[in-house]
C-alpha positions, 0 to 999 in steps of 0.5 A, a space after each residue: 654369599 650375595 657378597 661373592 655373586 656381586 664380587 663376580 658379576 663385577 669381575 664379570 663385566 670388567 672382563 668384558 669391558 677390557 675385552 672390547 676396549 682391547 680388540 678395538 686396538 687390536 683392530 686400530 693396529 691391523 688397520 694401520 699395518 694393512 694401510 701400510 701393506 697396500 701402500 707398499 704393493 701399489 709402489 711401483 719401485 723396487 725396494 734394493 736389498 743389499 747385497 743383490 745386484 738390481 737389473 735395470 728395467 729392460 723392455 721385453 722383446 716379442 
């Protein structure tokens, strides 16, 4: 009986430590796609998709 409770105190504790190991790439993972993210709202260019027409850039008259 002691045998099984050591057997789950061990599973136990593995599965914490895998857990922690895997939201830390989790996070290192979102971090980098959100860098990504606000690299691409700060671009100031256009991104042209094929197939649409890109309007060249005219002032707006008031």
């Amino acid at each position: 009986m002691i045998c099984l409770l050591f057997i789950g105190i061990a599973f136990a504790f593995g599965f914490v430590l895998g857990d922690r190991r895997g939201v830390k790439q989790a996070n290192e993972i979102l971090d980098a796609n959100m860098r990504e993210l606000f690299k691409a709202i700060r671009d100031d260019k256009p991104v042209p998709v094929e197939g649409e027409e890109v309007e060249p850039h005219r002032p707006t008259i008031h």
